[in-house]
C-alpha positions as CSV (number, residue, x, y, z in Angstrom):
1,X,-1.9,17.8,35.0
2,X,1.4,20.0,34.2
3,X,3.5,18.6,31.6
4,X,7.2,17.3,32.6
5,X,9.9,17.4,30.8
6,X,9.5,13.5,30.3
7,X,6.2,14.3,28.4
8,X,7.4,17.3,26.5
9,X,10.7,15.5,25.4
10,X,8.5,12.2,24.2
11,X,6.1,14.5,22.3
12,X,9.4,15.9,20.4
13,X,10.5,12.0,19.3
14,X,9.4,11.4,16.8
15,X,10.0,7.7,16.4
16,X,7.4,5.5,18.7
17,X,8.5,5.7,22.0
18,X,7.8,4.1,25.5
19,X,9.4,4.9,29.2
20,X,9.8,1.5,31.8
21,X,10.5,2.3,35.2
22,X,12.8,-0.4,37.5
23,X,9.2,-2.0,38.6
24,X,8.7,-2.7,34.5
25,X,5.7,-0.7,34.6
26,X,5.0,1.5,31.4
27,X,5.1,4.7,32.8
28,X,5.2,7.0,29.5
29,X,4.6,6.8,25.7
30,X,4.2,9.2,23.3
31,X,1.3,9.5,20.8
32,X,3.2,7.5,18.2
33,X,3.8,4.6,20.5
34,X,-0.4,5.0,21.8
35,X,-1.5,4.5,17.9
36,X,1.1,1.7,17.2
37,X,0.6,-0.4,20.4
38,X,-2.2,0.9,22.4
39,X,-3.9,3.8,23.8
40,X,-3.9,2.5,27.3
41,X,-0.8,1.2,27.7
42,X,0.3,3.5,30.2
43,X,0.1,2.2,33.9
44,X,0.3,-1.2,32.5
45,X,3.5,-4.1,32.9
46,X,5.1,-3.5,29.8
47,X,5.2,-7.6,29.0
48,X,1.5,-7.2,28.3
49,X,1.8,-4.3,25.6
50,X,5.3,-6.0,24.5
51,X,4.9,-9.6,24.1
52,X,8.1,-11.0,22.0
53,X,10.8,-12.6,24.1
54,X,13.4,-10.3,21.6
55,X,11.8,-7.8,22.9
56,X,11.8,-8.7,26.4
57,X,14.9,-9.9,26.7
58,X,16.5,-6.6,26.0
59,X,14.5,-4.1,28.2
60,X,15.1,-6.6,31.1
61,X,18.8,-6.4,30.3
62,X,18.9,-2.4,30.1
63,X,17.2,-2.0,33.5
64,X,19.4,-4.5,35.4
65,X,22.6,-3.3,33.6
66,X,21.9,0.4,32.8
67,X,23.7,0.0,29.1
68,X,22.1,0.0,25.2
69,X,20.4,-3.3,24.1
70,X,18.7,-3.7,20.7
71,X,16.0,-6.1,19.5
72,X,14.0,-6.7,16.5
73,X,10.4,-6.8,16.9
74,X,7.2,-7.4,14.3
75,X,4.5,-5.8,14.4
76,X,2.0,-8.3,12.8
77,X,-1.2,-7.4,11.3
78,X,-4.0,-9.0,9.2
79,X,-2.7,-7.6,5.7
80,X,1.1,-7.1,6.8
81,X,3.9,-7.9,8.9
82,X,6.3,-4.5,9.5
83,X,10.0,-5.1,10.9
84,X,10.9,-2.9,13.7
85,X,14.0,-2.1,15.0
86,X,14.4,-1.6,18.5
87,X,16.5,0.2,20.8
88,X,16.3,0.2,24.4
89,X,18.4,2.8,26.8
90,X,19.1,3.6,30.3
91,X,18.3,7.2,31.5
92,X,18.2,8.8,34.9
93,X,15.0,10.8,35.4
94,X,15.6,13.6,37.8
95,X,12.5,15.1,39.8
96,X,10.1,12.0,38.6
97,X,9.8,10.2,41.5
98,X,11.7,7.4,39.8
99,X,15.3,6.4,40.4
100,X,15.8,5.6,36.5
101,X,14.2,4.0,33.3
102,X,14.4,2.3,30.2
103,X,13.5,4.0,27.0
104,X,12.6,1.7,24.5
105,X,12.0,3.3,20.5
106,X,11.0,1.4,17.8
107,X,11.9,2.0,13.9
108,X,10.1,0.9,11.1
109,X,12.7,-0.6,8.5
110,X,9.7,-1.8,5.9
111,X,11.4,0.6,3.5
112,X,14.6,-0.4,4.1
113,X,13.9,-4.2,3.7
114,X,11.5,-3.5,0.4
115,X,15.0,-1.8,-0.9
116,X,16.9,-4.6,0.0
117,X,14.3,-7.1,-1.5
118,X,14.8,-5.1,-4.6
119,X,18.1,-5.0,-4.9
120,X,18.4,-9.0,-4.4
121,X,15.8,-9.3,-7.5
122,X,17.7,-6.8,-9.5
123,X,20.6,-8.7,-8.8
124,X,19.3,-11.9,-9.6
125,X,17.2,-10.8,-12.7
126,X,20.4,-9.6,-14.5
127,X,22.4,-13.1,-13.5
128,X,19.5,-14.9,-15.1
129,X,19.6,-12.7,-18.3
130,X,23.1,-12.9,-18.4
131,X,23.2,-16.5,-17.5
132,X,21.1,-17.1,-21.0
133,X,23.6,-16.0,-23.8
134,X,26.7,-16.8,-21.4
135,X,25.7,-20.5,-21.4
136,X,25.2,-20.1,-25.3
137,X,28.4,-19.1,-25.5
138,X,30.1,-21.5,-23.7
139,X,28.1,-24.6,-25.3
140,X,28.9,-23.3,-29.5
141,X,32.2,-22.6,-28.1
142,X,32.3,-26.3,-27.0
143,X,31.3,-27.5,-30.2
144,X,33.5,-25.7,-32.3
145,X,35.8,-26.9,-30.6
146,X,35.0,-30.8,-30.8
147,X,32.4,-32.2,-33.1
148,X,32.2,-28.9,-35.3
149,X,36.1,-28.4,-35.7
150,X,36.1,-29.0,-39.4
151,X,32.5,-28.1,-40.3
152,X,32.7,-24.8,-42.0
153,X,28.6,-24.1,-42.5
154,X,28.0,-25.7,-38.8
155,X,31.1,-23.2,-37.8
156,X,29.5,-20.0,-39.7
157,X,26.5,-20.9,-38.5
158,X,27.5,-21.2,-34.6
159,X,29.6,-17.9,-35.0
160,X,26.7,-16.0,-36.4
161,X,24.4,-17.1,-33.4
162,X,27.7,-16.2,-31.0
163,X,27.8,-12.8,-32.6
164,X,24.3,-12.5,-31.4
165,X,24.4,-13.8,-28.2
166,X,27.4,-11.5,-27.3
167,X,25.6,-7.9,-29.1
168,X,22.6,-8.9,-26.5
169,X,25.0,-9.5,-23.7
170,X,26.6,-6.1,-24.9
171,X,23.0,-4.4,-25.3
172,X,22.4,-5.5,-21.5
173,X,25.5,-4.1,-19.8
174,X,24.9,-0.7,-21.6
175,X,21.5,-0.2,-20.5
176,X,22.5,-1.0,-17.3
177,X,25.1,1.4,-17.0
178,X,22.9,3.6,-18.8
179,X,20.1,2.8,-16.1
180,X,22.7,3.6,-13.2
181,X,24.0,7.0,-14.8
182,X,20.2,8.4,-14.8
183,X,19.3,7.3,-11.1
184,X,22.3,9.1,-10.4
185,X,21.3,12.1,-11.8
186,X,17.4,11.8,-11.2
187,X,17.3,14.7,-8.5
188,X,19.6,16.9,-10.2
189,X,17.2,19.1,-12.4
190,X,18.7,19.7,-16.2
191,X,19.7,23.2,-16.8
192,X,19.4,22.8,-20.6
193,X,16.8,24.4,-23.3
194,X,15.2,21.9,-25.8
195,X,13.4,22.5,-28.6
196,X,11.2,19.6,-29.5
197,X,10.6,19.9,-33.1
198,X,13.9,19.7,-34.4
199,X,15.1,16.9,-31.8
200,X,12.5,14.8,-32.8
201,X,12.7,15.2,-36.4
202,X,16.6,14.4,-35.9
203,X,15.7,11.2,-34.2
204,X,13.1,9.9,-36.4
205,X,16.1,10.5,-39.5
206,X,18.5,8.0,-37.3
207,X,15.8,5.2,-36.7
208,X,14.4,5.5,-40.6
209,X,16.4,2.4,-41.8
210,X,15.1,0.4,-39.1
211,X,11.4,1.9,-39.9
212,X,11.9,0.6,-43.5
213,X,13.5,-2.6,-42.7
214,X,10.2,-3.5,-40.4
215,X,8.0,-1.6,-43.2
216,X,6.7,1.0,-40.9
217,X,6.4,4.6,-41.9
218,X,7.1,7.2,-39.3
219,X,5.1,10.4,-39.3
220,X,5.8,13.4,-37.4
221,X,3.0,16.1,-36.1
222,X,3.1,19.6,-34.1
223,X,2.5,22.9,-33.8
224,X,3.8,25.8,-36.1
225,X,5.5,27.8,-32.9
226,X,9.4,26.6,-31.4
227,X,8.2,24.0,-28.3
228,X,10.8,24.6,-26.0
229,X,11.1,22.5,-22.9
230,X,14.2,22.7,-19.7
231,X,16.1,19.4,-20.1
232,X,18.9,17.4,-21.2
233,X,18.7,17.1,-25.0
234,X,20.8,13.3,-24.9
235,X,18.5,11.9,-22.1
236,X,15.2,12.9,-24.0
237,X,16.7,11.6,-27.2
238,X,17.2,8.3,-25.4
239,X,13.3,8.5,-24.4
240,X,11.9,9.5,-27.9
241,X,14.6,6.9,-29.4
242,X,13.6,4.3,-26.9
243,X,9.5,4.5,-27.6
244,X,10.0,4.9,-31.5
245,X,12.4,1.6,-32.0
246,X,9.3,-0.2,-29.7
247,X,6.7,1.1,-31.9
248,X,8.9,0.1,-34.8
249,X,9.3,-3.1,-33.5
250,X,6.1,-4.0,-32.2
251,X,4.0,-2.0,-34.4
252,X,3.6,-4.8,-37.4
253,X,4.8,-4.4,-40.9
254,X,2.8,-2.0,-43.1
255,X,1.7,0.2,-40.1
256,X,2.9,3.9,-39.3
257,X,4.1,4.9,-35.6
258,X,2.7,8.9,-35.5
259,X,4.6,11.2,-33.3
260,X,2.3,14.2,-32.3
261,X,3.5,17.6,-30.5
262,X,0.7,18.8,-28.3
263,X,0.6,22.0,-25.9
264,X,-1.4,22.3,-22.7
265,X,-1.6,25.8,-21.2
266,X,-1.4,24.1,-17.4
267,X,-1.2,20.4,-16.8
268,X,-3.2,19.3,-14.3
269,X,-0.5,16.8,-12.5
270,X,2.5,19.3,-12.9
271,X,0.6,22.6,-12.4
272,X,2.4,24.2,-14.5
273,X,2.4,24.7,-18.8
274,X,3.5,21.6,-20.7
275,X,4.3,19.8,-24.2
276,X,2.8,16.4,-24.5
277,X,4.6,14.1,-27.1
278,X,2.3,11.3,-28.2
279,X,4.0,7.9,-29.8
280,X,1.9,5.8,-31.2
281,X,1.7,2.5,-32.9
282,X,-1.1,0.2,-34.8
283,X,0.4,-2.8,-33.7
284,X,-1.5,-5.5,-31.9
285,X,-1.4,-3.5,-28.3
286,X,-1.0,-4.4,-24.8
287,X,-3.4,-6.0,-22.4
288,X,-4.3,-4.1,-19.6
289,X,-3.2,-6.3,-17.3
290,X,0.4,-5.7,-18.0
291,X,0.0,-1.7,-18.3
292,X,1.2,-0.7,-14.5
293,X,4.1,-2.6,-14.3
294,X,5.8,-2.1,-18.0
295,X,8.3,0.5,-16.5
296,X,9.6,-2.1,-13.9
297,X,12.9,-3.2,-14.8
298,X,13.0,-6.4,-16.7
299,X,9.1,-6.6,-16.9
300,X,7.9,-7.9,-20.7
301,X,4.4,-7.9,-21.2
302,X,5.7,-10.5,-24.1
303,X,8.5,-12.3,-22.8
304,X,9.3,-15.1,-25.6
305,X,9.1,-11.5,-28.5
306,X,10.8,-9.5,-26.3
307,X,13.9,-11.5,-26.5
308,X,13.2,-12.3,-30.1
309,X,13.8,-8.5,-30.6
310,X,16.8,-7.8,-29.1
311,X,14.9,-6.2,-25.8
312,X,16.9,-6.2,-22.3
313,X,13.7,-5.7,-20.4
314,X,15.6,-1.7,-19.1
315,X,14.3,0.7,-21.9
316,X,10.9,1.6,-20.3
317,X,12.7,1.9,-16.8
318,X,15.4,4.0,-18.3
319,X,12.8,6.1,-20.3
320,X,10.7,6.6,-16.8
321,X,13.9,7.4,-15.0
322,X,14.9,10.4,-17.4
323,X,11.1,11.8,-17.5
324,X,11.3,11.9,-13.5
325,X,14.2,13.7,-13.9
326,X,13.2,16.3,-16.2
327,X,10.1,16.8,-13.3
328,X,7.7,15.1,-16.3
329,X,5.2,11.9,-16.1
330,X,4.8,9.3,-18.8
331,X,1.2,7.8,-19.5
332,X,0.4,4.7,-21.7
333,X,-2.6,3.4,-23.2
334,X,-3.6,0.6,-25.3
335,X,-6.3,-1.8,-25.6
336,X,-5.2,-5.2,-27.3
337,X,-5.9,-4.8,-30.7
338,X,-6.2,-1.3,-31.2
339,X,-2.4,-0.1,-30.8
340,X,-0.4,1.5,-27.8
341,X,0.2,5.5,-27.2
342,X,2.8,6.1,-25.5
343,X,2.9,10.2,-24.0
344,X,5.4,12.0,-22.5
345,X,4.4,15.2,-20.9
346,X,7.1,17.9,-19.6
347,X,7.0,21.6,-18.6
348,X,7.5,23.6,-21.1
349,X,9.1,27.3,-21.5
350,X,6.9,30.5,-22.2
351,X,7.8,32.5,-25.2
């Protein structure tokens, strides 16, 4: 049987798509409605295919009053339950037999309500971390005010913990901001030239009070040849500054964190040549369990020593964010007891 130009125009959408004649019958569907739905519901009344009165309702309403109706229908299944949007219009259908029909489309918005759904817990993870040194605040500056007026070691004390409080509140709103500057820039592709060696060398300098505060030692390893990568020399300090303070932190007094400089003629992910920056750390590790989800924002795989240490729960995300952008990938492994490595791989420039 020839094609009309119903068929070929449904074969073009490429949303799920169904044509009801004025009887309700089903007299069209494309491929993508036939997986969705079913393969034979052509021929059929469309209230057996279509089953939710949403649904229903609206098609009914387009064929008696010719004019756009929308619905929202769920497609339910055994390990999920997908939110459609529907739309259902009127058309004319010249040479078909058929005085006019409703086409009814049907748009998956999973995607859109995972966004949504992340966007609420974003929201609501920073108004609980936030909500933490705030109510500090608000309860020393209560007491200084009353009971602790005249106290002057209770009032050093209380301002010492304030001053705390408010640097952590501080450390959160910058990451955040810094967070929103790099998804903002995450498709634009740095046009800058970076040579490894000396930036990291220039980082580990800036964090070697902290390193001998926490009685680590920091040790630095690479090849003898300029390891040049494209990038954005700020945003990859943040990432090498980022992994070293966590290794500093986490890494146990008396250990070392060892930065190693490797080079990989072709990485197999990126296809193309690549320097791979290892960070590691003795400390106690991480248990696997906790591995895939460390870039997620807010996600401690030790929430009470997280805290402790002045983390906002944003430095891995931030870190991930920036290798993205510099068209990189960041690996970790660790087995509890044994230490974590932390590597950042990114193409690399030919000589």
């Amino acid at each position: 049987m020839p094609e009309t130009s119903l068929d070929l125009l449904l074969r073009a959408t490429p949303l799920p798509t169904v044509v009801i004649n004025e009887s309700e019958w089903i007299i069209a569907a494309n491929a993508e409605a036939l997986k969705m739905f079913s393969s034979e519901m052509v021929g059929r009344h469309f209230t057996t295919v279509l089953r939710q009165p949403q649904v229903i309702t609206a098609i009914e309403a387009t064929l008696a009053d010719h004019g756009e109706h929308l619905a929202r229908h769920r497609l339910g299944s055994a390990d999920q339950d997908a939110p459609l949007d529907v739309t259902c219009r009127y058309i004319e259908i010249a040479g078909q037999g058929e005085p006019g029909a409703a086409v009814v489309s049907f748009q998956d918005r999973a995607d859109m309500e995972h966004a949504g759904q992340m966007r609420r817990d974003f929201v609501a993870n920073v108004s609980h971390e936030l909500r933490t040194p705030l109510t500090a605040l608000i309860g020393f500056i209560d007491t200084l005010r009353g009971p602790a007026r005249d106290d002057s070691e209770a009032r050093d004390r209380f301002l010492t913990i304030m001053e705390q409080e408010a640097g952590r509140m501080n450390r959160l709103v910058g990451d955040l901001l810094s967070l929103s500057r790099v998804e903002a820039e995450e498709r634009v592709r740095p046009t800058g030239r970076v040579e490894l060696g000396p930036l990291l060398s220039s980082t580990l300098s800036s964090l070697t009070p902290l390193a001998d505060a926490n009685g680590i030692a920091l040790t630095v390893a690479g090849p003898d040849q300029p390891v040049v990568v494209p990038g954005d020399e700020d945003q990859l300090r943040q990432v090498f500054t980022n992994l070293i303070e966590n290794g500093i932190k986490y890494g146990g007094a008396g250990k070392e964190v060892a930065l190693t400089i490797r080079l990989c003629d072709r990485d197999a992910a990126l296809r193309v040549p690549a320097a791979m920056v290892e960070v590691r750390d003795k400390g106690p590790g991480i248990d696997p369990i906790h591995l895939p989800r460390l870039t997620e924002r807010f996600y401690r795989g030790d929430n009470h020593r997280s805290r402790q240490l002045g983390g906002t729960g944003l430095g891995l995300a931030i870190a991930k964010h920036i290798v993205n952008r510099h068209r990189g990938r960041m690996k970790v492994a660790s087995e509890p007891g044994e230490g974590a490595t932390f590597t950042v791989i990114l193409p690399r420039q030919r000589h």
